[in-house]
Backbone bond lengths (Angstrom), bond angles and torsions (degrees), N, CA, C in turn:
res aa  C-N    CA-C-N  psi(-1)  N-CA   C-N-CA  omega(-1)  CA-C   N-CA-C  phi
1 X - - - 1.445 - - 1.520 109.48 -
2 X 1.281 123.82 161.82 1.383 154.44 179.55 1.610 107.31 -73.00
3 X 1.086 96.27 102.24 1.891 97.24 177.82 1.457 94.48 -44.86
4 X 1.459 102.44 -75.07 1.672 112.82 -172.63 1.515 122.99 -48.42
5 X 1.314 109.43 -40.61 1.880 93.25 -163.29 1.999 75.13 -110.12
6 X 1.008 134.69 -65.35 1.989 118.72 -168.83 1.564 93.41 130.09
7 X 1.955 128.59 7.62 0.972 145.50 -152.36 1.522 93.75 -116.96
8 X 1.639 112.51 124.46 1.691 103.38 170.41 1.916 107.35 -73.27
9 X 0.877 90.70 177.35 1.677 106.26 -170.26 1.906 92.21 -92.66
10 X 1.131 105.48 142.85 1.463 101.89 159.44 1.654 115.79 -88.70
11 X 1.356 82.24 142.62 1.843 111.60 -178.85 1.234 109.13 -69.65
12 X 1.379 176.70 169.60 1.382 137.67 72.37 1.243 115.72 -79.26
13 X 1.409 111.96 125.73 1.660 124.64 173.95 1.113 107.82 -42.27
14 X 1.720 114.44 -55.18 1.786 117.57 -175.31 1.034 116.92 -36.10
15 X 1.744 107.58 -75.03 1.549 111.80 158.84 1.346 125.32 -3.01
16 X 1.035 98.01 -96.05 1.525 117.01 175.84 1.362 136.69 -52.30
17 X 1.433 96.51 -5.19 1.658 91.03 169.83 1.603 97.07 -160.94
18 X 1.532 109.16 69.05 1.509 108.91 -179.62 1.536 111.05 -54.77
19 X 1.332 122.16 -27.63 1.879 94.34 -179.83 1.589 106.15 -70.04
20 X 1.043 127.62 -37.51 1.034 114.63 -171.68 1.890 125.73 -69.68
21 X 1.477 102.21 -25.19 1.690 111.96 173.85 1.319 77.54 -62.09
22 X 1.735 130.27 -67.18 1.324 118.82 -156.05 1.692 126.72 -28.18
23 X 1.562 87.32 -56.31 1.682 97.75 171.15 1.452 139.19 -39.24
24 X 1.203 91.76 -55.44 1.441 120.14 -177.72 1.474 110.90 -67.79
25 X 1.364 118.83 -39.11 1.700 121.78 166.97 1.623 100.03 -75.58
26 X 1.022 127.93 -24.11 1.935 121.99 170.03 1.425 91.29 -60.31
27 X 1.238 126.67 -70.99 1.290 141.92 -169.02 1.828 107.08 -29.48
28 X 0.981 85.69 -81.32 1.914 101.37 168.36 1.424 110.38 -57.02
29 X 1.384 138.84 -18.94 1.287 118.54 170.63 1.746 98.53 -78.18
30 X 1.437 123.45 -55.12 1.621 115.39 154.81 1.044 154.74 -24.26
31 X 1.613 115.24 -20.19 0.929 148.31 176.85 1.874 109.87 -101.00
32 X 1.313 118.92 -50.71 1.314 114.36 155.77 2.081 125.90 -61.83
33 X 1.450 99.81 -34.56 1.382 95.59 160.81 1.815 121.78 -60.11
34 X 0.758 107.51 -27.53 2.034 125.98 -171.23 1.403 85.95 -86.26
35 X 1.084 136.66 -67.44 1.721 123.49 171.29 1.387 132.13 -31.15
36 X 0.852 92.38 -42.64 1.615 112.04 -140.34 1.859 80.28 -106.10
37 X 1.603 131.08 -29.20 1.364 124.56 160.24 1.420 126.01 -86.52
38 X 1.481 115.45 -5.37 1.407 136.28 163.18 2.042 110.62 -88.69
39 X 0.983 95.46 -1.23 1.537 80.07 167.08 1.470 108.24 93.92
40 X 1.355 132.06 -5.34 1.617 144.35 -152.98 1.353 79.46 -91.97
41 X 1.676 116.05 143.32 1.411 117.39 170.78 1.753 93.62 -103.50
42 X 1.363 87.52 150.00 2.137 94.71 167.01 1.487 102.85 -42.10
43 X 1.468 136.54 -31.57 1.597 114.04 178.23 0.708 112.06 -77.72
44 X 1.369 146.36 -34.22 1.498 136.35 -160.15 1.645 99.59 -89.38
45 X 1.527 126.84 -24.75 1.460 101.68 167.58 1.687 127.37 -102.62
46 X 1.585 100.35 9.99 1.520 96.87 144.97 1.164 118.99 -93.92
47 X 1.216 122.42 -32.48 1.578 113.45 169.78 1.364 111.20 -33.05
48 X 1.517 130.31 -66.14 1.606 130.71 169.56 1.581 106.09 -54.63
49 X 1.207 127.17 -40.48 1.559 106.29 -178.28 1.541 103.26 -84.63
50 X 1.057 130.27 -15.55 1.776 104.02 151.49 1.734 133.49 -67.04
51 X 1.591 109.91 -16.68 1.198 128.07 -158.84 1.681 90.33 -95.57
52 X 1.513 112.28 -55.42 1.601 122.81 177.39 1.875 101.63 -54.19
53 X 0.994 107.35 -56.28 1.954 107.43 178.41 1.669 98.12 -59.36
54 X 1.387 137.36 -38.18 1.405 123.50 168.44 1.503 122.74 -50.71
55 X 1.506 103.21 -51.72 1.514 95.91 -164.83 1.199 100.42 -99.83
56 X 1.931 130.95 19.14 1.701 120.31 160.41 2.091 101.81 -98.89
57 X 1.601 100.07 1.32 1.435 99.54 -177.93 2.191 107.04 67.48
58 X 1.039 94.32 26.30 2.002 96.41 -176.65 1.589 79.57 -78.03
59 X 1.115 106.28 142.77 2.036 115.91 170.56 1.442 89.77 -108.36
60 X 1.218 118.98 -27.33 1.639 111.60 -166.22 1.838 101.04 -67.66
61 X 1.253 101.37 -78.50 1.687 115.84 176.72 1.701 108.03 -43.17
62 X 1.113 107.05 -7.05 1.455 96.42 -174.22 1.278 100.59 -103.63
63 X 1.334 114.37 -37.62 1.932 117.90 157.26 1.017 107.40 -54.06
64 X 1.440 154.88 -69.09 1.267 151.34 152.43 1.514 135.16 -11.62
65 X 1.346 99.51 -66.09 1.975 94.53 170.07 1.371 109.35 -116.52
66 X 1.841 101.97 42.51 2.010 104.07 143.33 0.987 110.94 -81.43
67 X 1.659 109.72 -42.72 1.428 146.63 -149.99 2.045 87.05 -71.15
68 X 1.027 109.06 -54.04 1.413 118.26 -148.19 1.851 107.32 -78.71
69 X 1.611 108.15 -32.47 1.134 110.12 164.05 1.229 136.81 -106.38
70 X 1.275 94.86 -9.10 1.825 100.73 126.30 1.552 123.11 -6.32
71 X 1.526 74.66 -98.55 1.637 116.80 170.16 1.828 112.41 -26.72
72 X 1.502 129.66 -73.72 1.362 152.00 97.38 1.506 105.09 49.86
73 X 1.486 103.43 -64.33 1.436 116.93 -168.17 1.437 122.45 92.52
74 X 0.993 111.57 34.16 1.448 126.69 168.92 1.591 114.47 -73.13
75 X 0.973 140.24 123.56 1.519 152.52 -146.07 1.699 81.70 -89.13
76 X 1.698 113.60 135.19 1.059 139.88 152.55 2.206 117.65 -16.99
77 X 1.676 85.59 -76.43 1.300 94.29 174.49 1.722 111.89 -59.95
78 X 1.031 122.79 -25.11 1.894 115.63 -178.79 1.415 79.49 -60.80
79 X 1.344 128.61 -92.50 1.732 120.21 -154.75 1.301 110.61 -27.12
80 X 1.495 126.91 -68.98 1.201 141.24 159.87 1.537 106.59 14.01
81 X 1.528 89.40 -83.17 1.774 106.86 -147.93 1.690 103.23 -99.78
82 X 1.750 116.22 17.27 1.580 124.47 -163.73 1.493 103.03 -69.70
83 X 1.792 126.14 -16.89 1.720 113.82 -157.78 1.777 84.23 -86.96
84 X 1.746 121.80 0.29 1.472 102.30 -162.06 1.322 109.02 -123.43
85 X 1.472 110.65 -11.11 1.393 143.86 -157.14 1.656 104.78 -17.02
86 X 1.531 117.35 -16.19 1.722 133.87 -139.71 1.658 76.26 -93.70
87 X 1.727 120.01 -64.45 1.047 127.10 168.47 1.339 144.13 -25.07
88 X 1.848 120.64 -21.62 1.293 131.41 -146.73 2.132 92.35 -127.15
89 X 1.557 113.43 163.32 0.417 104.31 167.57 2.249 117.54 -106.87
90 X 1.443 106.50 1.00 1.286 139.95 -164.15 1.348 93.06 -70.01
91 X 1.483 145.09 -1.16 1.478 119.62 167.77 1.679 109.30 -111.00
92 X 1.361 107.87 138.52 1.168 126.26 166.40 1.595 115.37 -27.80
93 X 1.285 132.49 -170.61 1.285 132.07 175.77 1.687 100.27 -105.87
94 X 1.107 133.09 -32.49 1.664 145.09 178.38 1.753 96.46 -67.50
95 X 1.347 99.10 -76.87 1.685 106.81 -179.31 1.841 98.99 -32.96
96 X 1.247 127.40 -80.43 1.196 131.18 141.20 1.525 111.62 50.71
97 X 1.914 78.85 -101.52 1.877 107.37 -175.72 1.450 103.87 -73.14
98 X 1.169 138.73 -27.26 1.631 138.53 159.51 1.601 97.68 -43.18
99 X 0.995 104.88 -73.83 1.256 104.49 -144.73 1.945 105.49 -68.24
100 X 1.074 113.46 -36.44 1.328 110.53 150.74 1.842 142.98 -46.15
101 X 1.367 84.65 -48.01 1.668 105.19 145.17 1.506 110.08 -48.34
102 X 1.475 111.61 -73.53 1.246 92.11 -179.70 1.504 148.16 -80.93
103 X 1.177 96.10 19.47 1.280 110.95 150.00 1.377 152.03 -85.82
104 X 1.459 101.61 -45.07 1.359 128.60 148.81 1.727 106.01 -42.29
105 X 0.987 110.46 -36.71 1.742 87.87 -163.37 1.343 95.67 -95.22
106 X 1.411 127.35 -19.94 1.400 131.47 -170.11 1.576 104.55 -77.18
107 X 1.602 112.32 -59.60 1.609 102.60 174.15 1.224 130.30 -100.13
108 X 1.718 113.17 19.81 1.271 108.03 -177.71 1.286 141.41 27.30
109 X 1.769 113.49 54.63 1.029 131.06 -173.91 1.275 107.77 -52.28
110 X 1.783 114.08 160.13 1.808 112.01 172.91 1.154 119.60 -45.03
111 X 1.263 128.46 161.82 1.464 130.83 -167.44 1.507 124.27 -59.71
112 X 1.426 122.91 -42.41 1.070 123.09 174.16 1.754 120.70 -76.22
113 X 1.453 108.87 -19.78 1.176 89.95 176.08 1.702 109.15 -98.68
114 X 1.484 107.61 0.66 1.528 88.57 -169.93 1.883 92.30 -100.29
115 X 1.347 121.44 -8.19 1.829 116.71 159.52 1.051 117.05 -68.50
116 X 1.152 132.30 -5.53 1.700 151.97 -150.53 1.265 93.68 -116.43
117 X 1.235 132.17 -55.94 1.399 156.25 -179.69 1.692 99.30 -52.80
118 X 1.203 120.22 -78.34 1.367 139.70 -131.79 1.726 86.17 -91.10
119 X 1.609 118.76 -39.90 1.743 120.38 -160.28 1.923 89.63 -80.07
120 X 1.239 118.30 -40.97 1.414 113.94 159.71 1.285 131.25 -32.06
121 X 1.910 118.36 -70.89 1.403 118.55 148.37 1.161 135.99 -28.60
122 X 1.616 125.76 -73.74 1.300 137.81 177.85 1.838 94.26 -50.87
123 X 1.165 138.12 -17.13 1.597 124.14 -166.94 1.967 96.18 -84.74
124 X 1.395 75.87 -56.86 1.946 78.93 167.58 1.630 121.66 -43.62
125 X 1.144 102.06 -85.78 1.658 128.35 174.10 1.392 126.47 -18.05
126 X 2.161 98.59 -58.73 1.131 100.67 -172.88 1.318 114.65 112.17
127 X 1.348 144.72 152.47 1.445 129.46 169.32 1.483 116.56 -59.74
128 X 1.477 120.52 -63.29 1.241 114.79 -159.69 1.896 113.45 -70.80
129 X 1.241 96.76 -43.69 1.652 82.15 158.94 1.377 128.87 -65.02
130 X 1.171 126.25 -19.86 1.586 126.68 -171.50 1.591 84.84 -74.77
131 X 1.337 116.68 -83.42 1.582 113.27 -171.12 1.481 121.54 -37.87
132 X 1.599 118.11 -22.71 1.607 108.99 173.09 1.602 104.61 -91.06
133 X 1.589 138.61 6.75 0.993 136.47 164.58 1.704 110.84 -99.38
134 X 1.116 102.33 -23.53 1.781 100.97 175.57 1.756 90.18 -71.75
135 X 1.683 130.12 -81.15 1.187 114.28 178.03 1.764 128.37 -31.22
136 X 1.148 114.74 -31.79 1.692 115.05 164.78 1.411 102.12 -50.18
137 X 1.581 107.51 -75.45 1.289 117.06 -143.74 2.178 108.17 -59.44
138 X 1.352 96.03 -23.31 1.677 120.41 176.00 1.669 93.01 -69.51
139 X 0.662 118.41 -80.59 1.696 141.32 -169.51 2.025 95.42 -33.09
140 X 1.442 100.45 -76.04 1.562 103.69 170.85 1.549 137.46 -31.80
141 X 1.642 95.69 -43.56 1.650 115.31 161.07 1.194 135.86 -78.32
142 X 1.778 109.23 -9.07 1.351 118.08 154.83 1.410 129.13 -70.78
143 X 2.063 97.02 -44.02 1.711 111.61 173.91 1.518 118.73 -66.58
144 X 1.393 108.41 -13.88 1.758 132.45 172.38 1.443 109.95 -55.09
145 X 1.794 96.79 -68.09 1.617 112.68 -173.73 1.629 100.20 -55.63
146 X 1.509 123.98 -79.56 1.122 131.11 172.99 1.789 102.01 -20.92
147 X 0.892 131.85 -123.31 1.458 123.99 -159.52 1.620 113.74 -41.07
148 X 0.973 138.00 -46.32 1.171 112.50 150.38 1.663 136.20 -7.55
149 X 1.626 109.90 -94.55 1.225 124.94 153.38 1.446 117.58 -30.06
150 X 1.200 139.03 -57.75 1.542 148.19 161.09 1.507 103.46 -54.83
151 X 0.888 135.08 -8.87 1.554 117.20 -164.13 1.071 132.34 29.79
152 X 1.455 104.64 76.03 1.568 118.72 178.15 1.697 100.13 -56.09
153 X 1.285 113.58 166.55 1.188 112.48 158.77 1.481 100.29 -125.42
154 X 1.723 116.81 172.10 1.348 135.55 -155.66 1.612 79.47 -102.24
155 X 1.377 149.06 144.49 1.738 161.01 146.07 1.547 89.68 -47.59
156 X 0.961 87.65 122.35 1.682 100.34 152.69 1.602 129.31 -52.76
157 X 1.323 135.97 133.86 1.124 109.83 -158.84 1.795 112.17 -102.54
């Protein structure tokens, strides 16, 4: 804690342990190569890394890959309506199994419903995309924890 303000100081892991941020961005550039050779377009795996930054509560990553699938081309209303997405009829069948994916890996529901979950996806998907969206959706919840814990902050706009 802060003699002066009674406030701890923020940590950043990155900081503090650049080989290892290093890694972890190798990791995720690997993880976008495996996408991106599975057929996954950049929207459909920010679509899950905006949905994965929702339900870990990261404000940072969620400023980050709004911004990014945006970018992507992800339709306005998908961000919009993403905490209900279950509700809508506006997602694709891929977007879909992503986003189920990314859920499953994010809350690790009980066993039967999250094999139920995941054998659903992969039926859609396919193997090699399902496995480069399980590594996304893993990968996202690492860059989650990390800024989180570090206290990223959101850029001012």
């Amino acid at each position: 804690m802060s003699e002066t303000t009674g406030a701890t100081t923020a940590f950043c892991l990155d900081k503090a342990d650049p080989a290892s941020w290093k890694a972890l961005n190798a990791l995720a550039a690997a993880v976008r190569e495996a996408t991106a050779a599975a057929g996954v377009g950049r929207d459909v795996v920010e679509l899950a890394n905006v949905r994965i930054s929702q339900l870990n509560g990261c404000a940072y990553c969620l400023d980050l890959h709004g911004r990014l699938a945006e970018e992507a081309g992800v339709a306005p209303v998908k961000l919009r309506v993403l905490p209900a997405w279950r509700e809508t009829s506006i997602f694709s069948e891929a977007e879909e199994a992503a986003l189920t994916i990314a859920e499953a890996v994010t809350l690790l529901p009980d066993e039967d419903e999250r094999v139920a979950s995941l054998d659903s996806a992969r039926f859609v998907l396919g193997d090699q995309a399902y496995s480069a969206l399980c590594w996304a959706a893993s990968t996202m919840n690492t860059f989650n924890r990390v800024s989180i814990v570090s206290r990223h902050r959101v850029r001012k706009p």
